[in-house]
C-alpha positions as CSV (number, residue, x, y, z in Angstrom):
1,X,9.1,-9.5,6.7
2,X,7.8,-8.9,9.7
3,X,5.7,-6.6,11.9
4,X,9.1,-5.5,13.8
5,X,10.3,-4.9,10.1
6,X,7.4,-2.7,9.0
7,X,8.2,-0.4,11.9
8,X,11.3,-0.3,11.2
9,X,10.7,0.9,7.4
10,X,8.2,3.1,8.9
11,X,10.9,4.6,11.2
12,X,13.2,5.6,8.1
13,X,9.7,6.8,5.8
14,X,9.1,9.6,9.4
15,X,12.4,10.8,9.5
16,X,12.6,11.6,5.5
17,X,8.9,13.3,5.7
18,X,9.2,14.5,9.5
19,X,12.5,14.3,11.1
20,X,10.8,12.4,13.9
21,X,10.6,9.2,15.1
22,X,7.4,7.2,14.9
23,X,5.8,6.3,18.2
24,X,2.8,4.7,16.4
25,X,2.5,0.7,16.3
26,X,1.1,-0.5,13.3
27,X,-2.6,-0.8,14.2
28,X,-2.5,3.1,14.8
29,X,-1.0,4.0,11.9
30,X,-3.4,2.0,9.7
31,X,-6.4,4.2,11.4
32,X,-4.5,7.6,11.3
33,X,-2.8,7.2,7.9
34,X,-4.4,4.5,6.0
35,X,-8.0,4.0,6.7
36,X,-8.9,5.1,3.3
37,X,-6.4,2.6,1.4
38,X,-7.9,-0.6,-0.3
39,X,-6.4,-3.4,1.2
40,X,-5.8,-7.1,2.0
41,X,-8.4,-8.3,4.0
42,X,-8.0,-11.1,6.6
43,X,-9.6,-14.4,5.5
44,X,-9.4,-18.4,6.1
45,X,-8.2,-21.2,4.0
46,X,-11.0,-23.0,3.1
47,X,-8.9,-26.0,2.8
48,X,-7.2,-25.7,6.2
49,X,-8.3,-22.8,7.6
50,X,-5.1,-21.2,8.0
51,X,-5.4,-17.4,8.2
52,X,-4.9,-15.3,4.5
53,X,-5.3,-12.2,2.9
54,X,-7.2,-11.2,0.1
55,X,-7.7,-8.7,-2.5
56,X,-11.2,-9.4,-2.7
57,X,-13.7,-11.1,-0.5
58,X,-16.7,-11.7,-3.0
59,X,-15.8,-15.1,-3.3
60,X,-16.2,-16.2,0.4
61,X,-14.2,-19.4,-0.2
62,X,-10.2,-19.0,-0.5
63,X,-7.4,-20.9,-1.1
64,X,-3.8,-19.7,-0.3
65,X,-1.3,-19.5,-3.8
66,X,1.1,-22.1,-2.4
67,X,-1.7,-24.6,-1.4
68,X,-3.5,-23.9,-4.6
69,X,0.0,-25.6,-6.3
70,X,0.0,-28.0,-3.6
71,X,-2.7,-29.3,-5.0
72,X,-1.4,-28.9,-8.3
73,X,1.3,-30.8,-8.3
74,X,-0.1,-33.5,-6.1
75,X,-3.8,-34.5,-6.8
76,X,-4.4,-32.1,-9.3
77,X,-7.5,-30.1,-10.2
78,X,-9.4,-32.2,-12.9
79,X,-12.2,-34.3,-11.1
80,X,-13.6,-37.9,-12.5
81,X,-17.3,-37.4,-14.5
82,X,-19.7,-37.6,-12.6
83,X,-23.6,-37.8,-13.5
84,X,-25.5,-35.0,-12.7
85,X,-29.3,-34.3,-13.3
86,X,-30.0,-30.4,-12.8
87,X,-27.8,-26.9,-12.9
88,X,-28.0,-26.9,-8.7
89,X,-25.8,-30.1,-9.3
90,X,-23.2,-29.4,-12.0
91,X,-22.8,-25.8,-9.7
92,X,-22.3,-27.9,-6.2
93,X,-19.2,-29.6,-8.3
94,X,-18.2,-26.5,-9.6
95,X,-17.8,-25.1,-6.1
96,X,-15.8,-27.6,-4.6
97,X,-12.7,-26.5,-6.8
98,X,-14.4,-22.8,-7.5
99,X,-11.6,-21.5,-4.9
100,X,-10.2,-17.7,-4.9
101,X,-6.5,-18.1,-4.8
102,X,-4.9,-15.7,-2.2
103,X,-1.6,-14.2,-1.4
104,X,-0.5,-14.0,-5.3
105,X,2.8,-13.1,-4.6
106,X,5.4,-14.0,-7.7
107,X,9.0,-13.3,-8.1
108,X,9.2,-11.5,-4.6
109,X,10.9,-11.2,-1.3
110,X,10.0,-10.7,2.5
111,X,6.3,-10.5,1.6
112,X,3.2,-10.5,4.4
113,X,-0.4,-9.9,4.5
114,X,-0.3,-8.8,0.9
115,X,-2.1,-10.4,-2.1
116,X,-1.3,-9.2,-5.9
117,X,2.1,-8.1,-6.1
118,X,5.1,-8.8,-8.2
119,X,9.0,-8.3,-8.6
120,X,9.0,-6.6,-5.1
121,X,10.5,-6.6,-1.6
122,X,10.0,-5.9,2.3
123,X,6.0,-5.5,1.3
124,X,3.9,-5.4,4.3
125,X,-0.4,-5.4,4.2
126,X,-0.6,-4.1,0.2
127,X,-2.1,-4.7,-3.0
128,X,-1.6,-4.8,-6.7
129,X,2.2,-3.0,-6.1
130,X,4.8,-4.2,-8.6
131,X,9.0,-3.2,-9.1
132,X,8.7,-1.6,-6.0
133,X,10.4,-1.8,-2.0
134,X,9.3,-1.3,1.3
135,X,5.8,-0.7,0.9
136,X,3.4,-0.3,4.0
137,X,-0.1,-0.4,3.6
138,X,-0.1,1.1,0.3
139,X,-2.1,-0.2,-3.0
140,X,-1.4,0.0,-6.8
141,X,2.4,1.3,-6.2
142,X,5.1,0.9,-8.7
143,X,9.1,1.1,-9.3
144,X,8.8,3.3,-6.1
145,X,10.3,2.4,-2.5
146,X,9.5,3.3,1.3
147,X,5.9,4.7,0.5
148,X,3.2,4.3,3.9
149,X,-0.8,4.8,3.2
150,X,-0.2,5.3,-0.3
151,X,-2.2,4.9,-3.9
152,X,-1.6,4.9,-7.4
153,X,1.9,6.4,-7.7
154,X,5.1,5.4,-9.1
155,X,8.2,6.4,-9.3
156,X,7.9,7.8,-5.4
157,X,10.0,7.6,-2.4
158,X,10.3,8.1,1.1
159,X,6.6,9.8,1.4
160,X,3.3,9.1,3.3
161,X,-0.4,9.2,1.7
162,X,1.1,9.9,-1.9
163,X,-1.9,9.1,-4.2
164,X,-1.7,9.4,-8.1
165,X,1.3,10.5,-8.2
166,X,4.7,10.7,-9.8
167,X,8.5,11.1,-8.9
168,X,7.6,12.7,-5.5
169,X,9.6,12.5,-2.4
170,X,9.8,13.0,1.3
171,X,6.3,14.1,1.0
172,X,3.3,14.0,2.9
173,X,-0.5,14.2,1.7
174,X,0.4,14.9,-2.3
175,X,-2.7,14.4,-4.6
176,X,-2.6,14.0,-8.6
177,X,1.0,15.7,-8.5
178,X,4.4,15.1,-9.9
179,X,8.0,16.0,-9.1
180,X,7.3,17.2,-5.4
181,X,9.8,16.9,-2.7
182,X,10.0,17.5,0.9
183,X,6.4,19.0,0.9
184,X,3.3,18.6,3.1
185,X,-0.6,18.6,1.6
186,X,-0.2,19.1,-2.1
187,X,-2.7,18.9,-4.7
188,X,-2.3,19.2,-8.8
189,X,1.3,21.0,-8.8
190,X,4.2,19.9,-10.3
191,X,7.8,20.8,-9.8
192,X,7.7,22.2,-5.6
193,X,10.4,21.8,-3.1
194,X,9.7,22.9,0.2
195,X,6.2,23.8,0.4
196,X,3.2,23.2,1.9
197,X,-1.0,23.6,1.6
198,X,-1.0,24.4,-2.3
199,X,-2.8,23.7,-5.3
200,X,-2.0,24.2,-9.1
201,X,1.0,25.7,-8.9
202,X,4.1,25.5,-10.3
203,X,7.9,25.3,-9.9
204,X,7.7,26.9,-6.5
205,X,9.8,26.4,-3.2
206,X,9.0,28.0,0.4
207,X,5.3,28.9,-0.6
208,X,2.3,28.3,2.1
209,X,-1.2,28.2,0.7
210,X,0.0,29.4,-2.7
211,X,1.7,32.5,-0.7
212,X,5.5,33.0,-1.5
213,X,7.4,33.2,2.1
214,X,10.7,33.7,3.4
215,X,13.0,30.5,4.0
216,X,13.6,30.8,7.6
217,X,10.0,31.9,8.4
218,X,8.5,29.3,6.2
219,X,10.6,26.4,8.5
220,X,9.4,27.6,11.4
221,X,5.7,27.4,9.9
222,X,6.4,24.2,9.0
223,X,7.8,22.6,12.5
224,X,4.5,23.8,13.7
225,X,2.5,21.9,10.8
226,X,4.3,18.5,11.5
227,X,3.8,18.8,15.4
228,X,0.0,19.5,14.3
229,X,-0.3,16.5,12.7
230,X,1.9,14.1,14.4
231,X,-0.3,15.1,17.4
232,X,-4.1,16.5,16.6
């Protein structure tokens, strides 16, 4: 995995949700599609200052997964007795091995920038994502495959910003929703195929703000709405 890689799994995830290509690099799609996402965050090694990434920074000293078992199966982590005469003393021992392990990546593939995720492939910059494919700057994703900028979901494919979620598709923007295909901005409906800007509805296709419309009239809405948001 690489940042040529992302794009191209980025490539594929725009022309299932927009029929276009993307002409965004991967900087610009972070601040246009995930800015919101919890993610990674670049840190050093304390060890060797190598660059890593990190769930969470609280700790502010880090030590990458494989130098962690390095270290394991080399010097090892117990340390001789020493004498020590206050607390300020036993804790200054305690942080020289008191080391956040980063980039916990087990039983994966073609993994980058992520920390937490397991039984996965092609996983670029996320978190805490497990059984799942070609994620891109996603968090807490699961058994679900080419997903950008999204959250909490499983079971999801081919969609962008799909947060809390469930069996959706070639989607874009879908909130708290399940079984929702080739739709744009949904939120709290379940079972919608072609449609776009609703709420709390209900095995629906071609509707628009909760408004039934006609096929071809509701495609040619919809062309407009992609070119609004692949260029506002």
């Amino acid at each position: 995995m690489n940042d040529v890689k992302a794009l191209e799994i980025v490539t594929k995830i725009f022309k299932a949700v927009f029929d276009r290509e993307n002409l965004y690099s991967l900087d610009i799609l972070l601040e246009r599609f995930a800015f919101d996402i919890k993610l990674p965050k670049q840190v050093n090694d304390s060890t060797t200052n190598e660059i890593t990434w990190a769930d969470s920074i609280n700790s502010g000293r880090f030590i990458t997964n494989q130098n962690m078992k390095k270290r394991d199966k080399t010097e090892g982590w117990m340390l001789p007795k020493k004498e020590t005469h206050n607390l300020q003393e036993l804790i200054d021992v305690w942080n020289t091995i008191n080391l956040m392990t980063t980039e916990r990546v087990y039983d994966s593939v073609n993994v980058i920038k992520s920390d937490t995720i397991n039984r996965c492939e092609n996983i670029y910059r996320s978190t805490d994502c497990r059984d799942s494919k070609n994620l891109v700057y996603c968090d807490s994703c699961a058994n679900s495959e080419f997903l950008l900028a999204s959250q909490r979901s499983a079971t999801c494919s081919f969609s962008i910003r799909c947060d809390d979620s469930k069996d959706c598709s070639n989607s874009y923007n879908v909130i708290c929703s399940n079984k929702v295909s080739n739709s744009l901005f949904i939120q709290d409906c379940f079972d919608l195929y072609e449609c776009m800007f609703c709420s709390h509805i209900v095995s629906k296709r071609f509707c628009i703000a909760n408004m039934q419309f006609e096929e071809q009239e509701y495609y040619e809405i919809k062309a407009q709405i992609i070119e609004w948001i692949l260029n506002s």
